[in-house]
N, CA, C and O atoms as a GROMACS GRO file, in nm:
protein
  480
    1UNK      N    1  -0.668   3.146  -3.122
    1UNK     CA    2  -0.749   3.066  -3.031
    1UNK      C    3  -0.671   2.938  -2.997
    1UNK      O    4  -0.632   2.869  -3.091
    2UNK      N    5  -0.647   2.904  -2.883
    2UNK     CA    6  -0.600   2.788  -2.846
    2UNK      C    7  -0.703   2.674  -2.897
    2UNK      O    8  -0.822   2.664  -2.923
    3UNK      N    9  -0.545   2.562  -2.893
    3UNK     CA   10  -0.605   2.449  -2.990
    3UNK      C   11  -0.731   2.369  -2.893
    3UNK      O   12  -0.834   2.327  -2.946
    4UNK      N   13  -0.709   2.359  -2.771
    4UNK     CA   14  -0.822   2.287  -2.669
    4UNK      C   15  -0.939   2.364  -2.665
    4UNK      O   16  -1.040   2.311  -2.620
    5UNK      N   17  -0.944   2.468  -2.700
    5UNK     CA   18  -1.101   2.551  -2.758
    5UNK      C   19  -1.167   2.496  -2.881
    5UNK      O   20  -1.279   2.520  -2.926
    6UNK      N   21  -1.073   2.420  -2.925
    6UNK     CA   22  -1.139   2.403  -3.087
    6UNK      C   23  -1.237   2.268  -3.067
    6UNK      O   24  -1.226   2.181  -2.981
    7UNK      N   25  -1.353   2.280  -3.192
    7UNK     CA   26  -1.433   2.133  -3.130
    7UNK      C   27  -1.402   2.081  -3.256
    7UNK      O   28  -1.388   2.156  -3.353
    8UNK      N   29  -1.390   1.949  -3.264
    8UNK     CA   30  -1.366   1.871  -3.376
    8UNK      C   31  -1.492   1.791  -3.424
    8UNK      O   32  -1.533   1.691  -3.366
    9UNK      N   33  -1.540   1.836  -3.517
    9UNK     CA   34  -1.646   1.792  -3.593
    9UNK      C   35  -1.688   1.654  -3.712
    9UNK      O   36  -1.695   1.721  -3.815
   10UNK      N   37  -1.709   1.557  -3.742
   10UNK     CA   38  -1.696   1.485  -3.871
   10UNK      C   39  -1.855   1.459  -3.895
   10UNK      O   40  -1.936   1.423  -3.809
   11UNK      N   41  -1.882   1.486  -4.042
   11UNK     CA   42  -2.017   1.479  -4.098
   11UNK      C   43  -2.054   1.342  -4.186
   11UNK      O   44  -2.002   1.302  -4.290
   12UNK      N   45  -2.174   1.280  -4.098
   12UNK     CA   46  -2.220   1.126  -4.157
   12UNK      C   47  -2.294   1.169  -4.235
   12UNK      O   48  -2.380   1.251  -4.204
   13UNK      N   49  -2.270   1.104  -4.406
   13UNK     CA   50  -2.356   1.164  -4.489
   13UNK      C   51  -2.447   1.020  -4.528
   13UNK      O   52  -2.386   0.914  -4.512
   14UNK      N   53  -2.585   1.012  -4.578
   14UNK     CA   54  -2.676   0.948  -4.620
   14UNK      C   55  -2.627   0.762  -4.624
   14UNK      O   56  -2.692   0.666  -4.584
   15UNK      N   57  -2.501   0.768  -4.684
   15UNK     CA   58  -2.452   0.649  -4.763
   15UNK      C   59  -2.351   0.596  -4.617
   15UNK      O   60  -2.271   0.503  -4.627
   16UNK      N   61  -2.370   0.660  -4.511
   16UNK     CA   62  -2.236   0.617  -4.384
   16UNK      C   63  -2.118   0.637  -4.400
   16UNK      O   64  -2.036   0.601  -4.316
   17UNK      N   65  -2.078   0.710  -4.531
   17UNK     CA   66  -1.951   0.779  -4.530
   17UNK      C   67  -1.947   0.876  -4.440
   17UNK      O   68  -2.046   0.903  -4.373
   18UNK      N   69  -1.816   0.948  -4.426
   18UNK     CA   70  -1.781   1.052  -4.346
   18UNK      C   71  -1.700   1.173  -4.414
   18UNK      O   72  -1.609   1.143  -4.491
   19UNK      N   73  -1.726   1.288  -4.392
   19UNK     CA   74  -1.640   1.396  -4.425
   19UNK      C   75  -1.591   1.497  -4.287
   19UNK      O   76  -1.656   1.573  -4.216
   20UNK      N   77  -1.500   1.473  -4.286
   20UNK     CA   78  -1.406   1.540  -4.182
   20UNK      C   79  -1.321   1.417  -4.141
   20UNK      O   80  -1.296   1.311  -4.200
   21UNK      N   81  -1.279   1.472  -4.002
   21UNK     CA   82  -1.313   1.564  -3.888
   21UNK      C   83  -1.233   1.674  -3.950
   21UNK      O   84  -1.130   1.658  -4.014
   22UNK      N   85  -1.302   1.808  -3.920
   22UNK     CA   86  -1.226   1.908  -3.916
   22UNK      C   87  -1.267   1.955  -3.776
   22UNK      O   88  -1.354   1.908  -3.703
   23UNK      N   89  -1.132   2.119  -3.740
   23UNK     CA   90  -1.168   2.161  -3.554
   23UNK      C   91  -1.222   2.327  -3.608
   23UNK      O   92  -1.175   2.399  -3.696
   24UNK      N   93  -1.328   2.349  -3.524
   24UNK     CA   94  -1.409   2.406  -3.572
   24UNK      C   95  -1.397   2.512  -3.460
   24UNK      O   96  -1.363   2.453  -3.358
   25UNK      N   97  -1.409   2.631  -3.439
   25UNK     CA   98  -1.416   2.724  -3.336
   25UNK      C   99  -1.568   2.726  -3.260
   25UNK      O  100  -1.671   2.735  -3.328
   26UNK      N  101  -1.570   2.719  -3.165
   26UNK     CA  102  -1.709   2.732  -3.090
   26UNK      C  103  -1.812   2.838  -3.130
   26UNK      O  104  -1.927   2.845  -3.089
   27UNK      N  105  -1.743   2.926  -3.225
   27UNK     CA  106  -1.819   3.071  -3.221
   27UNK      C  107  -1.893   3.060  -3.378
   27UNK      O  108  -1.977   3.143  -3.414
   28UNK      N  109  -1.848   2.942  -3.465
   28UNK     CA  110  -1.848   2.957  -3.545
   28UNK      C  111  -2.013   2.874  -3.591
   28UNK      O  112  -2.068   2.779  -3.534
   29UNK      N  113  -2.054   2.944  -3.700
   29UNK     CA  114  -2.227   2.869  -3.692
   29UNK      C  115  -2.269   2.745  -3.764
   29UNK      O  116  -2.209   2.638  -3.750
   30UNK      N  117  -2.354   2.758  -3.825
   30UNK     CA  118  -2.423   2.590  -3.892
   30UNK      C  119  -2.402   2.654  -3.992
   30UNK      O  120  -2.312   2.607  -4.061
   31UNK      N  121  -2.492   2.824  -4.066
   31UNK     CA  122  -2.429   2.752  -4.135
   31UNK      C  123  -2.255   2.766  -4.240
   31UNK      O  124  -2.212   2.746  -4.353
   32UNK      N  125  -2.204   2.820  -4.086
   32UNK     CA  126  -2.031   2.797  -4.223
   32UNK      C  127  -2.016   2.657  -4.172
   32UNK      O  128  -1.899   2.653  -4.135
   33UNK      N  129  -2.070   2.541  -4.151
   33UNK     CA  130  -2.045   2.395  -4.100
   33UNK      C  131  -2.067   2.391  -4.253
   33UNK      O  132  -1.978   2.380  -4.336
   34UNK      N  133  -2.204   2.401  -4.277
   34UNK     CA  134  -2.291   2.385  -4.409
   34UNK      C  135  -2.195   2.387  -4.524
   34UNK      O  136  -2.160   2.280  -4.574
   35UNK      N  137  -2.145   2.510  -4.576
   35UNK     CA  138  -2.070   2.562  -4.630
   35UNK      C  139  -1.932   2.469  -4.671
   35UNK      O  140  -1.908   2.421  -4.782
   36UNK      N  141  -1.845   2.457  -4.543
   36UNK     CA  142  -1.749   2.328  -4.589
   36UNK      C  143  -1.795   2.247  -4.584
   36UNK      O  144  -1.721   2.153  -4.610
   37UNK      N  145  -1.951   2.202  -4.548
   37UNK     CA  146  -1.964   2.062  -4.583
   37UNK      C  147  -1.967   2.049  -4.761
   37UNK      O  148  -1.897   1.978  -4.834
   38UNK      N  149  -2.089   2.160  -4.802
   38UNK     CA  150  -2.094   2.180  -4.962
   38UNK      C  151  -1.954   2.186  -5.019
   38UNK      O  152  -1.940   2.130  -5.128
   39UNK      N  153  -1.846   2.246  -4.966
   39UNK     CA  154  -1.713   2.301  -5.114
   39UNK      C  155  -1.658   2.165  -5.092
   39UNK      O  156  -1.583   2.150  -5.189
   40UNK      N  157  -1.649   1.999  -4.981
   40UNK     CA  158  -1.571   1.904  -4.938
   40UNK      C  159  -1.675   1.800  -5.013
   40UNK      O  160  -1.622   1.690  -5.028
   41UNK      N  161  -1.746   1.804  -5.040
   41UNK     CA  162  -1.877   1.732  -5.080
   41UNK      C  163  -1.824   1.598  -5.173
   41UNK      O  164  -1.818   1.632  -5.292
   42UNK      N  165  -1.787   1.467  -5.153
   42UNK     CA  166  -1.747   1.404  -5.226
   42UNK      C  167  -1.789   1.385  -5.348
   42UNK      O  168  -1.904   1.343  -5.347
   43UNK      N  169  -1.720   1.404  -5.515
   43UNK     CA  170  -1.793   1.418  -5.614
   43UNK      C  171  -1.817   1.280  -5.712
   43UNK      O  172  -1.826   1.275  -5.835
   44UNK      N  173  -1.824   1.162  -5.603
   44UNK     CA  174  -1.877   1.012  -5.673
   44UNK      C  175  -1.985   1.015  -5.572
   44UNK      O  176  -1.996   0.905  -5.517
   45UNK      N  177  -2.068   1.104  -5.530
   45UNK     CA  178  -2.204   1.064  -5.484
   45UNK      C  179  -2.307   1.123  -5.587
   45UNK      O  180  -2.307   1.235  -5.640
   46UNK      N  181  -2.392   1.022  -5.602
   46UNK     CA  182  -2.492   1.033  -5.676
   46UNK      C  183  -2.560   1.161  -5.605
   46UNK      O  184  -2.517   1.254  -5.672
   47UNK      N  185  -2.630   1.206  -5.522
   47UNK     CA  186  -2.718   1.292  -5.464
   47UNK      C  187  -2.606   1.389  -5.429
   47UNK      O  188  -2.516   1.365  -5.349
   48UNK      N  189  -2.623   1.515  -5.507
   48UNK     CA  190  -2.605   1.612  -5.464
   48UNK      C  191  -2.610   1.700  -5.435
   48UNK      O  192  -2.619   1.765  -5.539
   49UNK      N  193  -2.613   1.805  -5.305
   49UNK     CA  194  -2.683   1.940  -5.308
   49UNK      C  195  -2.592   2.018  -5.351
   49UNK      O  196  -2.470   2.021  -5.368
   50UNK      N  197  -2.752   2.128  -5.374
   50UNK     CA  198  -2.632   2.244  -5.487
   50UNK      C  199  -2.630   2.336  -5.417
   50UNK      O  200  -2.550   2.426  -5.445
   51UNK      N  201  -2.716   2.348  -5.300
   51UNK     CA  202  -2.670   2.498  -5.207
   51UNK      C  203  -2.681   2.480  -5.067
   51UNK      O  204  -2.753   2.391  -5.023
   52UNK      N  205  -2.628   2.543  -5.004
   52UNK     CA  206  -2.616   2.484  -4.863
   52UNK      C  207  -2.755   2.505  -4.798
   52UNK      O  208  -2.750   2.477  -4.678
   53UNK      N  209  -2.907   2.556  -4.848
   53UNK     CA  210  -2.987   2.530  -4.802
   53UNK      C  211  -3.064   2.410  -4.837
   53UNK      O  212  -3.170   2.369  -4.789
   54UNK      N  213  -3.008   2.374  -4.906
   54UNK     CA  214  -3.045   2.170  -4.937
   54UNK      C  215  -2.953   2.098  -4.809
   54UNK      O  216  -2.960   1.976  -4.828
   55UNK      N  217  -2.919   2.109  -4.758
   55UNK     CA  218  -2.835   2.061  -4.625
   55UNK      C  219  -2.900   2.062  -4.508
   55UNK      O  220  -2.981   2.151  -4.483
   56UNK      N  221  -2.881   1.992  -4.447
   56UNK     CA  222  -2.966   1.985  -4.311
   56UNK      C  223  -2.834   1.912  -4.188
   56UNK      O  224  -2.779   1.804  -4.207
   57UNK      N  225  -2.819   1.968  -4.116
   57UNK     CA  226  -2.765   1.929  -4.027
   57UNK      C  227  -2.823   1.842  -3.872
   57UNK      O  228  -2.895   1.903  -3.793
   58UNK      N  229  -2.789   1.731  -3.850
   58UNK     CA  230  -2.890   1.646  -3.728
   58UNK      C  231  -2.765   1.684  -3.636
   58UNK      O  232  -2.651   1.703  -3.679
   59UNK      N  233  -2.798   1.690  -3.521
   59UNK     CA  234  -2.723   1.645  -3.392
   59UNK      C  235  -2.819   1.635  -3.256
   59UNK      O  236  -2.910   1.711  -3.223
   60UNK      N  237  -2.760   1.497  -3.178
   60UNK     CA  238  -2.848   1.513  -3.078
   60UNK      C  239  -2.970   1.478  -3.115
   60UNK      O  240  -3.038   1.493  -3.014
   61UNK      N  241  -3.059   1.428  -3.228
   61UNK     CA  242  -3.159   1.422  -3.279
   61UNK      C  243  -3.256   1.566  -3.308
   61UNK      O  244  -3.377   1.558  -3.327
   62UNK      N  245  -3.205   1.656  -3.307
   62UNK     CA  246  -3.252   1.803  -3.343
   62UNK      C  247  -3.161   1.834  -3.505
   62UNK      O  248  -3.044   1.811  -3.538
   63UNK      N  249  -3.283   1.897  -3.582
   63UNK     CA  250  -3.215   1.957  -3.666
   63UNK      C  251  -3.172   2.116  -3.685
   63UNK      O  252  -3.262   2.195  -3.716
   64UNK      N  253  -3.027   2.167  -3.666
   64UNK     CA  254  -3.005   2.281  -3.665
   64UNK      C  255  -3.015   2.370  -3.751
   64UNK      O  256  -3.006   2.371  -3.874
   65UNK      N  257  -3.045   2.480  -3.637
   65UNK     CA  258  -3.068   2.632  -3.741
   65UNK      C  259  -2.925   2.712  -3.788
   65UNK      O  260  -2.827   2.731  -3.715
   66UNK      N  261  -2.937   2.750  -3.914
   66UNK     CA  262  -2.834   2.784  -3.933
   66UNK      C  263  -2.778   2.917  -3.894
   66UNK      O  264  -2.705   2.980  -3.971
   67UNK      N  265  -2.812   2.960  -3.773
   67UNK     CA  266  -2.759   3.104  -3.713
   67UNK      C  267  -2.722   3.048  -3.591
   67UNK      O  268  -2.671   3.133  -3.518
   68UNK      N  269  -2.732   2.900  -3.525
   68UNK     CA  270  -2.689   2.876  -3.400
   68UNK      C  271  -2.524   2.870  -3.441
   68UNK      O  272  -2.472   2.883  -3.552
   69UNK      N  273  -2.466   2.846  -3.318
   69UNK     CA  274  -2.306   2.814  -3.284
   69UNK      C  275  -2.283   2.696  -3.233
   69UNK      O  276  -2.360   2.632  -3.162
   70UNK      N  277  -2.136   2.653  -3.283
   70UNK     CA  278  -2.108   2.534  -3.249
   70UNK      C  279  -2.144   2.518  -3.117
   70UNK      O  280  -2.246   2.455  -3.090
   71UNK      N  281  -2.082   2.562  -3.040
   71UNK     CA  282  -2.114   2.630  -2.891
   71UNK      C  283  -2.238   2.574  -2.807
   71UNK      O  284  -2.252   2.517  -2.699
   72UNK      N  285  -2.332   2.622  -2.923
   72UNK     CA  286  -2.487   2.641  -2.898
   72UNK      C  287  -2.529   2.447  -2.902
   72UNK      O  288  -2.580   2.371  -2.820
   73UNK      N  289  -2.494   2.435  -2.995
   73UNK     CA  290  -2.512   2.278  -3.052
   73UNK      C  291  -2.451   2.150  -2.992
   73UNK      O  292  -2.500   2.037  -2.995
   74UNK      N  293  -2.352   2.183  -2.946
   74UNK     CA  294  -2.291   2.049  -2.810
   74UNK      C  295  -2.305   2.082  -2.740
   74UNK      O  296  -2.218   2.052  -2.659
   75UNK      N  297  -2.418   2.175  -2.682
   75UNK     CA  298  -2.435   2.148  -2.487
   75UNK      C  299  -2.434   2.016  -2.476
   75UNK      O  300  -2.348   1.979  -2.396
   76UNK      N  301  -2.512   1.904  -2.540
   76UNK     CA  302  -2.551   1.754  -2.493
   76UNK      C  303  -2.431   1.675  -2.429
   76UNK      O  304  -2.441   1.586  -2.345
   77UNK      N  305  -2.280   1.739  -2.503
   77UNK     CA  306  -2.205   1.635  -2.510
   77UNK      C  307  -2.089   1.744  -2.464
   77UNK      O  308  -1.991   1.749  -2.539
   78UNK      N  309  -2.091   1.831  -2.348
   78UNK     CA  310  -2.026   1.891  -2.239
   78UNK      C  311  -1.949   1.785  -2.125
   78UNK      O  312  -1.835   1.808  -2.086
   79UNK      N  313  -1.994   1.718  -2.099
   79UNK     CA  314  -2.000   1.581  -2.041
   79UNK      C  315  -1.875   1.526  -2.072
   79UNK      O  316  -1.792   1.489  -1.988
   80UNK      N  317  -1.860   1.521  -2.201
   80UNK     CA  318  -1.784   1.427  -2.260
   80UNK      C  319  -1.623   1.438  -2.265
   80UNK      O  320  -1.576   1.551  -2.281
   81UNK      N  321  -1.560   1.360  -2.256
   81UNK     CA  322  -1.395   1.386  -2.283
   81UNK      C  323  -1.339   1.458  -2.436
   81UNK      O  324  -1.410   1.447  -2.536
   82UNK      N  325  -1.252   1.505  -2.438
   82UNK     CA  326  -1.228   1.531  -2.566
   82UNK      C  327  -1.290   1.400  -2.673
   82UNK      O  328  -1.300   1.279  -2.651
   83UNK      N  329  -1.310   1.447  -2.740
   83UNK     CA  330  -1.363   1.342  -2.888
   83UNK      C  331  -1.458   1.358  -3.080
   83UNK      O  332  -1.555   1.433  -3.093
   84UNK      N  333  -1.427   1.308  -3.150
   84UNK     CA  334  -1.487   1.397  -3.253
   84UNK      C  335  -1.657   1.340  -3.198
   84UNK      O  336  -1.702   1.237  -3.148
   85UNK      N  337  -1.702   1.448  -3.235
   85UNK     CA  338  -1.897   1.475  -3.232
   85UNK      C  339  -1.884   1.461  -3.378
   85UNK      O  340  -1.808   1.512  -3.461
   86UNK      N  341  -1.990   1.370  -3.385
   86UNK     CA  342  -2.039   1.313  -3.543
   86UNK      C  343  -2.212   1.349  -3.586
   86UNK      O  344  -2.315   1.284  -3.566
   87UNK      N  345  -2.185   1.496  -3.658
   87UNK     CA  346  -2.306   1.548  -3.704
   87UNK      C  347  -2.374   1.457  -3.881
   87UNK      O  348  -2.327   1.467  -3.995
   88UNK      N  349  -2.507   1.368  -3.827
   88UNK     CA  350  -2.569   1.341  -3.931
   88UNK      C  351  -2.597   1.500  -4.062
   88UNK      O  352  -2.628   1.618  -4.048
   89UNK      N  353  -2.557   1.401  -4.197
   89UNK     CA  354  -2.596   1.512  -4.321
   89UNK      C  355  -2.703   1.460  -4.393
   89UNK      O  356  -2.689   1.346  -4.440
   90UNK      N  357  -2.819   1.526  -4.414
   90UNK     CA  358  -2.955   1.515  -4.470
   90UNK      C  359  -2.964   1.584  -4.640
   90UNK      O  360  -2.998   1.703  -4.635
   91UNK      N  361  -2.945   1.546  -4.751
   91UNK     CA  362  -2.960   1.645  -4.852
   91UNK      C  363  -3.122   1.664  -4.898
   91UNK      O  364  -3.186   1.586  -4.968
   92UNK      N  365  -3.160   1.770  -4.850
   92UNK     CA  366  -3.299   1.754  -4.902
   92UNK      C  367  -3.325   1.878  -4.964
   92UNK      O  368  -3.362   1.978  -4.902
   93UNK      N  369  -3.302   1.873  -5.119
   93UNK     CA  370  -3.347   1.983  -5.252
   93UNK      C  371  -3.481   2.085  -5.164
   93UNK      O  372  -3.592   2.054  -5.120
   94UNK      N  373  -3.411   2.205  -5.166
   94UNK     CA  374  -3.542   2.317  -5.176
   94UNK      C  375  -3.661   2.274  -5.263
   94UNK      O  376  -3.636   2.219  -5.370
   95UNK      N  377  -3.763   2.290  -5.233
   95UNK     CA  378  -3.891   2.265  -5.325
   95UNK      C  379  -3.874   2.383  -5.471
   95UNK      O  380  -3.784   2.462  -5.444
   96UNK      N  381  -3.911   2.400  -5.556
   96UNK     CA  382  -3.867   2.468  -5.663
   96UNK      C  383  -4.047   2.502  -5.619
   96UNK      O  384  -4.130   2.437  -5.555
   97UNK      N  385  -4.054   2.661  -5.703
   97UNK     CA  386  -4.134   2.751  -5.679
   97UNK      C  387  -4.245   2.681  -5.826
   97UNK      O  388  -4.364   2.653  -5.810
   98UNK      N  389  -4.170   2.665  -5.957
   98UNK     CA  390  -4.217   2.660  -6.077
   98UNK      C  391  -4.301   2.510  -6.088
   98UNK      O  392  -4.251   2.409  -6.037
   99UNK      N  393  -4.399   2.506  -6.141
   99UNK     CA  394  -4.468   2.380  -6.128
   99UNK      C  395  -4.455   2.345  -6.270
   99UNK      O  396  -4.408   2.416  -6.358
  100UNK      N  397  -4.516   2.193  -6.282
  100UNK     CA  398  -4.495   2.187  -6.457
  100UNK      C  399  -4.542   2.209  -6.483
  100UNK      O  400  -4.634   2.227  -6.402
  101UNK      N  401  -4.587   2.263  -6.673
  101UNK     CA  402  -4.696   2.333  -6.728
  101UNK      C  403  -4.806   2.258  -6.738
  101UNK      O  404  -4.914   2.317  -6.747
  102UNK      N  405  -4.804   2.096  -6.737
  102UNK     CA  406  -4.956   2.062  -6.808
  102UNK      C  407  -5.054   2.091  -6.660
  102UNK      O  408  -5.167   2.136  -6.674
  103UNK      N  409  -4.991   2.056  -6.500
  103UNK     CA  410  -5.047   2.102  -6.399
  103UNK      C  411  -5.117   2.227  -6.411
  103UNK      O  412  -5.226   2.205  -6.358
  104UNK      N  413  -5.115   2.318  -6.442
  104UNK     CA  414  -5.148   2.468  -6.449
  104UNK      C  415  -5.272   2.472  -6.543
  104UNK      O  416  -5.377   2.534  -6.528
  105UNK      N  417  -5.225   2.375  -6.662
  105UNK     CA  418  -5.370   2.367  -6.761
  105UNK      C  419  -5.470   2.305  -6.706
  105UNK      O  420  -5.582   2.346  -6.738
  106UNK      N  421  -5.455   2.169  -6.592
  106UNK     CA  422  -5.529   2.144  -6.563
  106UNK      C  423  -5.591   2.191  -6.460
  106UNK      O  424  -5.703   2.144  -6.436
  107UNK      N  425  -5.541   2.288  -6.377
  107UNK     CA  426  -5.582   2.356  -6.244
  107UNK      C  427  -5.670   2.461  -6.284
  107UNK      O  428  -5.776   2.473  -6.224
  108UNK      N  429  -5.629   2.570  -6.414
  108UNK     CA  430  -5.705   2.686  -6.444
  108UNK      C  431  -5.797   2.613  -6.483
  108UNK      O  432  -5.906   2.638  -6.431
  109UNK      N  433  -5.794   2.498  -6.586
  109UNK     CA  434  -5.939   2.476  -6.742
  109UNK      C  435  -6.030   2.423  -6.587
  109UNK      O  436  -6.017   2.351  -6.488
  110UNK      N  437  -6.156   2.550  -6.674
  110UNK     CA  438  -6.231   2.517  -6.581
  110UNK      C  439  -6.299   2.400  -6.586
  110UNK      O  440  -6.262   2.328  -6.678
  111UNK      N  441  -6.402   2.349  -6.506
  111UNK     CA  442  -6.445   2.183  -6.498
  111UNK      C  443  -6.554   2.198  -6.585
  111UNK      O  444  -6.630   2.295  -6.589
  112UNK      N  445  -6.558   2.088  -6.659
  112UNK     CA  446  -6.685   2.109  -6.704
  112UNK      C  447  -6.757   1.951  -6.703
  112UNK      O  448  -6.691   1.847  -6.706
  113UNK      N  449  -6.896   1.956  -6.697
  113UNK     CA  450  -6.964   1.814  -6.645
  113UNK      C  451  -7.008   1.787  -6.750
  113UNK      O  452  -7.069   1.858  -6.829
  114UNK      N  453  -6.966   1.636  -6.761
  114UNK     CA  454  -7.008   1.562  -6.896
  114UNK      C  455  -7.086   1.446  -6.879
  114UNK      O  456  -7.072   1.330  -6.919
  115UNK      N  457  -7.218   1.533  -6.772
  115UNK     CA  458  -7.311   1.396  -6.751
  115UNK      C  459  -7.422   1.499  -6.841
  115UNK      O  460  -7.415   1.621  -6.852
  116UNK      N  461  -7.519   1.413  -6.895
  116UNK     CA  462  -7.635   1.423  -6.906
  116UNK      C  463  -7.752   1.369  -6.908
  116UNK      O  464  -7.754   1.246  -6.907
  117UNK      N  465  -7.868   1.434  -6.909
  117UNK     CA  466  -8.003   1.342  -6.854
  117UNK      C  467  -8.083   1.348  -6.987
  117UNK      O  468  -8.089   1.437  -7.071
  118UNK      N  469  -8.143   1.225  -6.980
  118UNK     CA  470  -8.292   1.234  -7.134
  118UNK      C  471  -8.381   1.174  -7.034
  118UNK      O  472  -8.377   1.072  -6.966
  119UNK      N  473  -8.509   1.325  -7.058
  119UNK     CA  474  -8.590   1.268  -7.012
  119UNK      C  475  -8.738   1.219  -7.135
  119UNK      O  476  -8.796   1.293  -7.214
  120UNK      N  477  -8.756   1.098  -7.113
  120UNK     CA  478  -8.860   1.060  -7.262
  120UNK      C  479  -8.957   1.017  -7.210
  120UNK      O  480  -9.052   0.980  -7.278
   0.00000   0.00000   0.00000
């Protein structure tokens, strides 16, 4: 692929650092963006995701799906002269399925009412 096909990408992560620019093929999706963003992932940040569905990608103020194409994702900035496009990085942990245990004791035990009446 010729090099003027390639789009050059750099990812703003939480803290205003940057990872890239790398040149990215138009064909190529969110999420292998995702992907080198996770294996490049600087390892003095406190917050880190552990799978590339903790990643969220912004551009344009939309957050992308990870089956679109680069392609798909800079229509906005067609316009523009050559230049790196600077995709915001969001780490936001999958929700975990498992709840804690004392929650569960208190959700099943059934209620029981601890009023009572005297009538004299």
């Amino acid at each position: 692929m010729p090099e003027e096909d390639l789009v050059e990408l750099k990812f703003r992560l939480f803290d205003g650092s940057d990872v890239g620019p790398f040149h990215y093929s138009p064909t190529a999706t969110v999420a292998m963006l995702k992907e080198r963003i996770l294996s490049e992932w600087p390892k003095d940040k406190k917050i880190v995701p552990r799978t590339v569905n903790d990643i969220k990608l912004i551009n344009a103020g939309k957050i992308l799906e990870n089956g679109k194409t680069v392609a798909q994702c800079k229509a906005p900035f067609d316009d523009l002269p050559k230049s790196v496009i600077t995709m915001h990085v969001v780490v936001q942990p999958s929700p975990t399925k498992a709840r804690p245990e004392k929650k569960i004791e208190e959700e099943e035990a059934p209620q029981r009412s601890f009023c009572s009446c005297t009538i004299m």
